[in-house]
C-alpha positions as MATLAB code, in Angstrom:
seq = 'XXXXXXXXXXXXXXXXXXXXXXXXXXXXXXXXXXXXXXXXXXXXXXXXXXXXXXXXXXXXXXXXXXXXXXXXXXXXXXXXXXXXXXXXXXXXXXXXXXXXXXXXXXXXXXXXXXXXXXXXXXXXXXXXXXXXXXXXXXXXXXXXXXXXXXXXXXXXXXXXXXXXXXXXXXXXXXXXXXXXXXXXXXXXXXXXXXXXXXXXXXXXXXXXXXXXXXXXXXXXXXXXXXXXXXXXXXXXXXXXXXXXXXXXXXXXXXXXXXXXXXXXXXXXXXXXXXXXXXXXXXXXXXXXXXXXXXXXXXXXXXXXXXXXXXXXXXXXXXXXXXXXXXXXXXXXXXXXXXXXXXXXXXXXXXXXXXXXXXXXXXXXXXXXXXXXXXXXXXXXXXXX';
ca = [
     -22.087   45.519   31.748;
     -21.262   44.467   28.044;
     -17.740   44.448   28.548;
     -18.048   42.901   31.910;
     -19.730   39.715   30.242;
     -18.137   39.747   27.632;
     -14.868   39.397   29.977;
     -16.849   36.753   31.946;
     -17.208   35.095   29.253;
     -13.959   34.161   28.173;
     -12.527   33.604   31.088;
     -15.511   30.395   31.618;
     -14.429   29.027   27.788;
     -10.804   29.361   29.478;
     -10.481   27.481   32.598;
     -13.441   25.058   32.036;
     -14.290   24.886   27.726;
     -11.126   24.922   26.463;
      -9.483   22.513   29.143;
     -12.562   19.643   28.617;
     -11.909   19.809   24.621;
      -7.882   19.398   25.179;
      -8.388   16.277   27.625;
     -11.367   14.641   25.082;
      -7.957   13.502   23.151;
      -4.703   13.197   25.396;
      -2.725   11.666   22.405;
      -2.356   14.744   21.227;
       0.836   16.218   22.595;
       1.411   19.370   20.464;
      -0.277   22.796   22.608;
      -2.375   23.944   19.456;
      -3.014   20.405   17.622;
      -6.847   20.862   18.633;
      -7.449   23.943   17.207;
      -7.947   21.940   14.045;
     -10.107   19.451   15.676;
     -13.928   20.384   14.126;
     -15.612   20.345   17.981;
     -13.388   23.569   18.979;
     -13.764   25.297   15.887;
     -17.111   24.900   16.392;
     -16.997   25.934   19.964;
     -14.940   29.074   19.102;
     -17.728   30.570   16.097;
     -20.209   29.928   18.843;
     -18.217   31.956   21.495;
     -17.783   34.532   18.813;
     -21.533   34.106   17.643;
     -22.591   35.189   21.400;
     -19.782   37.809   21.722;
     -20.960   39.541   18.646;
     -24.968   39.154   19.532;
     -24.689   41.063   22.831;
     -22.126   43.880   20.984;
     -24.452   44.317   18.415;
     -27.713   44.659   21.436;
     -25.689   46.722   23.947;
     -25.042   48.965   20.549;
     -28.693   48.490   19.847;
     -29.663   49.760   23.282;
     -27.747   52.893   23.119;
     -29.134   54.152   20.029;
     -32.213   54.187   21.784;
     -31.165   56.468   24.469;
     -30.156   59.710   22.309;
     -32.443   61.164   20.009;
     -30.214   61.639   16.854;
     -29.878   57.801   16.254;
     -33.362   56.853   17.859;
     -34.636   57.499   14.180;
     -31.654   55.408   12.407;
     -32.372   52.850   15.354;
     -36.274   52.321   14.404;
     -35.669   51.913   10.387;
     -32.635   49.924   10.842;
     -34.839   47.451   13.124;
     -37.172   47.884   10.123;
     -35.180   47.111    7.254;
     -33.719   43.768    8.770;
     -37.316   42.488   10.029;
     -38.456   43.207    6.616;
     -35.722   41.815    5.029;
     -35.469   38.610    7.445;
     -39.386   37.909    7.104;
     -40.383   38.836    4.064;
     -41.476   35.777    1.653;
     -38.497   35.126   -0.571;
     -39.110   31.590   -2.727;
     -42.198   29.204   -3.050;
     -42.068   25.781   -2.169;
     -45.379   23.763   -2.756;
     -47.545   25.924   -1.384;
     -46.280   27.547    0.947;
     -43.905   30.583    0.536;
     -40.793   30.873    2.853;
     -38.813   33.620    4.564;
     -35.249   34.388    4.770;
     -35.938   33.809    8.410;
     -37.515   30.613    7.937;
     -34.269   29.145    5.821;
     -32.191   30.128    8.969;
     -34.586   28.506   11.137;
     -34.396   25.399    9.116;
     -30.623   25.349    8.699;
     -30.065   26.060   12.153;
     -32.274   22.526   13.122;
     -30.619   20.529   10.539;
     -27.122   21.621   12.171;
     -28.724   20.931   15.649;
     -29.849   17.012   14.173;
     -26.490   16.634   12.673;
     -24.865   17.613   15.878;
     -27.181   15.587   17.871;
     -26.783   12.374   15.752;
     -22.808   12.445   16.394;
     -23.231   12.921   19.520;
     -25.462   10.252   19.947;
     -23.301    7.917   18.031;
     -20.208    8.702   20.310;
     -22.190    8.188   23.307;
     -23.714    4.402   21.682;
     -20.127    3.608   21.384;
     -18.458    4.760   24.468;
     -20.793    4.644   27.092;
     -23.752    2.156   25.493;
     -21.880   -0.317   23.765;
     -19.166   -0.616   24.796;
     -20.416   -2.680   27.866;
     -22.562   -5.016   25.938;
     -19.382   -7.620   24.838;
     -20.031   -7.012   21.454;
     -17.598   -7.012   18.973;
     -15.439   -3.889   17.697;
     -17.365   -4.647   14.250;
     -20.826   -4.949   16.206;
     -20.571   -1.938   17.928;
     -19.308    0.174   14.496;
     -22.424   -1.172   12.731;
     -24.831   -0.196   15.464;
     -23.295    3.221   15.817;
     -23.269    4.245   12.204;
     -26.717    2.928   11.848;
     -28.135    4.728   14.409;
     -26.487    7.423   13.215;
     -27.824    7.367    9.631;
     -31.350    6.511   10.834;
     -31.681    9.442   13.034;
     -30.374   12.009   10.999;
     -32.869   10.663    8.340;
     -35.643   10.587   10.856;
     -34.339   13.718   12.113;
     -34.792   15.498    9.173;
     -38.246   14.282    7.827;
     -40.084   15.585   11.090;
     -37.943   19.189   10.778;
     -39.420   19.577    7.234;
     -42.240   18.471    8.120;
     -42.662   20.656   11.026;
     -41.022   23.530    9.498;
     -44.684   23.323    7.086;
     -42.877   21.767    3.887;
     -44.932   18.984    2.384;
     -43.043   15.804    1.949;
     -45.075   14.963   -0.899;
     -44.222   18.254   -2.902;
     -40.198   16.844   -2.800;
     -41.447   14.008   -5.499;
     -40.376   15.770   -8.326;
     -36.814   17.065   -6.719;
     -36.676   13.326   -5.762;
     -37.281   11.720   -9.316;
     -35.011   14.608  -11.139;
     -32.200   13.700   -8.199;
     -32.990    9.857   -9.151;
     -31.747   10.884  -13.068;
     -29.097   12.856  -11.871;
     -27.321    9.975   -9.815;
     -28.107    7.625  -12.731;
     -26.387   10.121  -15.537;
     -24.124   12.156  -13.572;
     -22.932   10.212  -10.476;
     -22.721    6.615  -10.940;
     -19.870    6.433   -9.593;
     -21.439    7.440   -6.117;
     -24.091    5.685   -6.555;
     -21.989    2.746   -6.913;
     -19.367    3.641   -3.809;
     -22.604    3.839   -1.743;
     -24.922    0.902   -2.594;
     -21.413   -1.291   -2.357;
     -21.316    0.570    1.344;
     -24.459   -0.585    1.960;
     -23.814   -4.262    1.257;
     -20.382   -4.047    3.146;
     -22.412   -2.681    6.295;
     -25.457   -5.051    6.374;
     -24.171   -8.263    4.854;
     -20.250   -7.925    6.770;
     -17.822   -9.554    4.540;
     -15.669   -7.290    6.444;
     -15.705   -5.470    9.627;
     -13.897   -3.209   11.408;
     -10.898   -4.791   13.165;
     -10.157   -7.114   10.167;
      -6.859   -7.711    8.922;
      -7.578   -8.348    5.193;
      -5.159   -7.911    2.068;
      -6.263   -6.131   -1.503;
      -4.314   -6.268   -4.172;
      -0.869   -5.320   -2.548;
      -2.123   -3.639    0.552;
      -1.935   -5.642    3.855;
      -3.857   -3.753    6.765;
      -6.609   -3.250    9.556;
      -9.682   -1.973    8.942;
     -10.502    0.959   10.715;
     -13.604    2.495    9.520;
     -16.509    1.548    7.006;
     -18.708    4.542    5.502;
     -21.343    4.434    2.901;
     -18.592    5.324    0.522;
     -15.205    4.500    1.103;
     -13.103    2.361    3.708;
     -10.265    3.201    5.871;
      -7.546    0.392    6.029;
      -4.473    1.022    8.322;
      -1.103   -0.416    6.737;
       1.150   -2.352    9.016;
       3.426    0.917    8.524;
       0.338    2.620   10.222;
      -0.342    4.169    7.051;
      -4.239    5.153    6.711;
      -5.225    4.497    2.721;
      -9.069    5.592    2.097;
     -10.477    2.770   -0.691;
     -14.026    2.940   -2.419;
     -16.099    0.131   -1.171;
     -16.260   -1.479   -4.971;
     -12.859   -2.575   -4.774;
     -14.179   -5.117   -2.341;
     -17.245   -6.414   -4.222;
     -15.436   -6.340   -7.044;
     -12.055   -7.648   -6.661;
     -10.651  -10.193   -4.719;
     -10.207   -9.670   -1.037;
      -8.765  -12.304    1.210;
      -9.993  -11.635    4.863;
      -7.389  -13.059    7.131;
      -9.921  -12.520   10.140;
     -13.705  -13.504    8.579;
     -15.211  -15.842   10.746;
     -11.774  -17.615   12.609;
      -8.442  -15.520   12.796;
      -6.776  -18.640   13.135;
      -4.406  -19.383   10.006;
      -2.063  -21.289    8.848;
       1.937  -20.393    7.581;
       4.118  -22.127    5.246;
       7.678  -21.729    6.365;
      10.146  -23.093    3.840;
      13.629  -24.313    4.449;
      16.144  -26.284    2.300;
      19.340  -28.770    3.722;
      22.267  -30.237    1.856;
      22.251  -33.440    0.594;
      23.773  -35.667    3.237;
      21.672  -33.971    6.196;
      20.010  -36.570    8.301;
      16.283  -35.924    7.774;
      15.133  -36.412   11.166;
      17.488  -34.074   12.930;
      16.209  -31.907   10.260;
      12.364  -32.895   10.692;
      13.577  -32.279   14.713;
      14.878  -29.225   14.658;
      12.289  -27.486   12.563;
       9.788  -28.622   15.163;
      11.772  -27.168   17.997;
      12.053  -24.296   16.287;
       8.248  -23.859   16.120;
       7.317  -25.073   19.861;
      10.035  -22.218   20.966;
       8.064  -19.763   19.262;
       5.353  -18.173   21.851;
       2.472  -17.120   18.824;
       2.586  -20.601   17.608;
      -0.292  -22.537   18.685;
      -0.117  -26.035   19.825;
      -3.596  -27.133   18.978;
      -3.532  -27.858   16.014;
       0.460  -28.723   16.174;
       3.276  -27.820   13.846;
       3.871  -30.373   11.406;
       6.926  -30.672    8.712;
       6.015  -31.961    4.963;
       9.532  -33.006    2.769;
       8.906  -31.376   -0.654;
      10.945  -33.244   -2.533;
      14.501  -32.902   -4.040;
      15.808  -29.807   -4.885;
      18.652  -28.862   -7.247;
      20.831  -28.425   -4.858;
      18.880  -29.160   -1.555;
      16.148  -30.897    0.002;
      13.182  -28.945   -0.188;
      11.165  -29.308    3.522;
       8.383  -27.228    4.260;
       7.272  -26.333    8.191;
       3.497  -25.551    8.981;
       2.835  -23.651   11.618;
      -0.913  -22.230   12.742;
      -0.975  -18.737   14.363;
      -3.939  -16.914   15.949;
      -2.895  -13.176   14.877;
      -2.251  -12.993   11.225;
      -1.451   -9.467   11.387;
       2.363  -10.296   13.057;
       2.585  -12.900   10.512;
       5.617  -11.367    8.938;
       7.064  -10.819   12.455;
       6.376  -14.757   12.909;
       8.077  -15.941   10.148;
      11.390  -13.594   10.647;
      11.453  -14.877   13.885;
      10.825  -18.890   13.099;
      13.818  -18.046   10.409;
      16.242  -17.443   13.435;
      15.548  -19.979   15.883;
      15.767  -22.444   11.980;
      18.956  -21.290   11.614;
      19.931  -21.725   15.511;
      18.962  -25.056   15.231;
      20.927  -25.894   12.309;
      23.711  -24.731   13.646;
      23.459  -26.664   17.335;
      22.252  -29.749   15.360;
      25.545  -29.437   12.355;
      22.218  -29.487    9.558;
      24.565  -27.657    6.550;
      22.364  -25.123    4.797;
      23.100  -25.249    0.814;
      24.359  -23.237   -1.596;
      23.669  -23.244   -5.518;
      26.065  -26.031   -7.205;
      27.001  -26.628  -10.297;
      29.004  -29.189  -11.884;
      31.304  -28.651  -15.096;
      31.670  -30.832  -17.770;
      34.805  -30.798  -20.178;
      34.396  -32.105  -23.616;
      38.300  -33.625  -24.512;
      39.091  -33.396  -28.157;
      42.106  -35.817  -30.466;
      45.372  -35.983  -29.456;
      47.366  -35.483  -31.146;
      46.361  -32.470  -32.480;
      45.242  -32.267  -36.216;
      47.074  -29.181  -38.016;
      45.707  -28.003  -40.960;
      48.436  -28.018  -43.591;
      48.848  -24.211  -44.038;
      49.800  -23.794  -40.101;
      51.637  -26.851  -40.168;
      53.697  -24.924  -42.939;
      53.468  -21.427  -41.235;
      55.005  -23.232  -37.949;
      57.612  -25.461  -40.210;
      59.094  -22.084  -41.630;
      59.137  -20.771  -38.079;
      61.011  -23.484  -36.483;
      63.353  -23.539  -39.128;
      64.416  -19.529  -38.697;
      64.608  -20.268  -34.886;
      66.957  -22.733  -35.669;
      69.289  -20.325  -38.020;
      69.018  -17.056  -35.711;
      70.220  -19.440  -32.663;
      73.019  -21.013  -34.659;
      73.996  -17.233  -35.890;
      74.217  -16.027  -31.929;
      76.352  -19.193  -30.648;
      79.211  -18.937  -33.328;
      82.186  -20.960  -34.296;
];
């Protein structure tokens, strides 16, 4: 009968567990790229948890039934039901069991669990049909999930017999330990905390630090995830942006502005110029007309006057897309419109000197003494 549900058993986590887990994510295209995915390798030490409890009670059961291992049956049961509930460590004043610390890590697993799962279902199923914002719905989430875990586990201890008052102490020596040894922590998560409840970003922003350019993607108590426009994910501590500069290309509008500069020879006639840079933008599809393109003449160039073409976009995450593209229909134009685009000039200036020259007198001799052999070696070759 064992062996029979044991059998039954995997062939359920076959056609119906292992199936569900694989369609949860359908980006994943490789056969085994789940089996690193923490809900089946939680699923699988469960299945093995079960498959080993009823081996170890169908071997249980059949010591029982022969008298030789009856005996080593009854003080085996004894040794591991003194072992499990004898007291072990004080805590307060109560004393606590081997059993009891499994009982109490099992319902901590079972909050932890629980809180994920209640996050995932605030964001897919709750959420996700209020209209809120990407950013909305992330806060909500992660709050709800920090609040019941913490909840969560202050009524497990508390049921479990611990008295929160006893953890004062082991609360004022963690207090000096994240003020001497972790600071650093400390630091990551109070500057998570601000990020979360005061939102200078959110998730979904396209913001620039230092030299990265990305998307948020996910705000912790500790760190952020920004995705690169090469879809790179790079994990930064939340001080670099309470500390730093951060320019937020989406906080509070998206809408922003891009300075596209072009240059023309001298010569050009400035409105065909002023013209075509404007028909470049209106050809453009992620140009907005309202507010409309305008064209500002810098000034004169060295070798080129300097114009400069604003143009206001609503997605400044294709902004570099944008301008590559405004920089071919410019050139298009130019050439339709015979605008010449420059190129770097520069004009030489020759300094002339006396004429005639002015020998000093030992070349003039020098050159004297060499005419003069010239002269004799030419009249020796010619003759009589």
């Amino acid at each position: 009968m064992a062996a029979l549900l044991i059998w039954a058993i995997s062939v359920i986590a076959q056609r119906w567990m292992y199936p569900d887990i694989q369609q949860t994510d359908s980006s994943n295209t490789q056969p085994f790229a789940n089996y690193h995915d923490p809900r089946f390798i939680l699923f699988q030490i469960s299945l093995n948890l079960l498959r080993g409890i009823i081996v170890l009670t169908t071997l249980a059961y059949i010591s029982t039934q022969f008298p030789q291992t009856r005996h080593w049956n009854r003080q085996l049961r004894d040794v591991l039901i003194e072992s499990l509930t004898s007291d072990l460590f004080p805590l307060g004043n109560n004393v606590y069991s081997l059993l009891d610390l499994i009982i109490l890590i099992a319902l901590l697993v079972v909050v932890f669990t629980l809180a994920r799962s209640i996050k995932r279902m605030l964001r897919l199923r709750v959420l996700s049909i209020t209209g809120l914002s990407r950013a909305a719905q992330e806060t909500i989430a992660l709050i709800a999930n920090y609040g019941f875990v913490l909840i969560g586990t202050l009524v497990i201890l508390q049921v479990w017999g611990l008295d929160i008052s006893s953890l004062t102490v082991f609360a004022g020596v963690l207090g000096v330990g994240i003020g001497l040894g972790i600071q650093g922590i400390a630091k990551e998560f109070v500057s998570g905390l601000v990020l979360i409840f005061e939102r200078p970003i959110q998730v979904g922003d396209f913001v620039e630090v230092s030299d990265l350019m990305g998307t948020v993607e996910h705000i912790s108590v500790r760190s952020t995830e920004i995705a690169t426009l090469d879809r790179v994910s790079v994990i930064l501590p939340n001080s670099r942006f309470l500390e730093g500069e951060v320019v937020n290309w989406s906080h509070g509008n998206p809408i922003s502005r891009l300075h596209i500069p072009a240059g023309v020879a001298y010569g050009a006639n400035l409105e065909l110029v002023r013209e075509a840079l404007l028909n470049a933008a209106k050809q453009h599809s992620d140009v907005l007309s309202i507010p409309p393109p305008n064209v500002f003449f810098l000034g004169f160039g060295n070798s080129s006057l300097d114009f400069d073409l604003l143009v206001w976009i609503s997605e400044p995450r294709k902004q570099f897309q944008i301008k590559s593209d405004l920089y071919f229909l410019i050139y298009q134009q130019f050439q339709d419109k015979g605008i010449e685009i420059p190129f770097p000039q520069r004009d030489l200036h020759l300094r002339t000197g006396n004429f005639p020259l002015e020998l000093t007198q030992q070349l003039n001799q020098s050159l004297t003494q060499w005419f003069k052999k010239d002269a004799s070696d030419n009249g020796k070759n010619n003759g009589p």
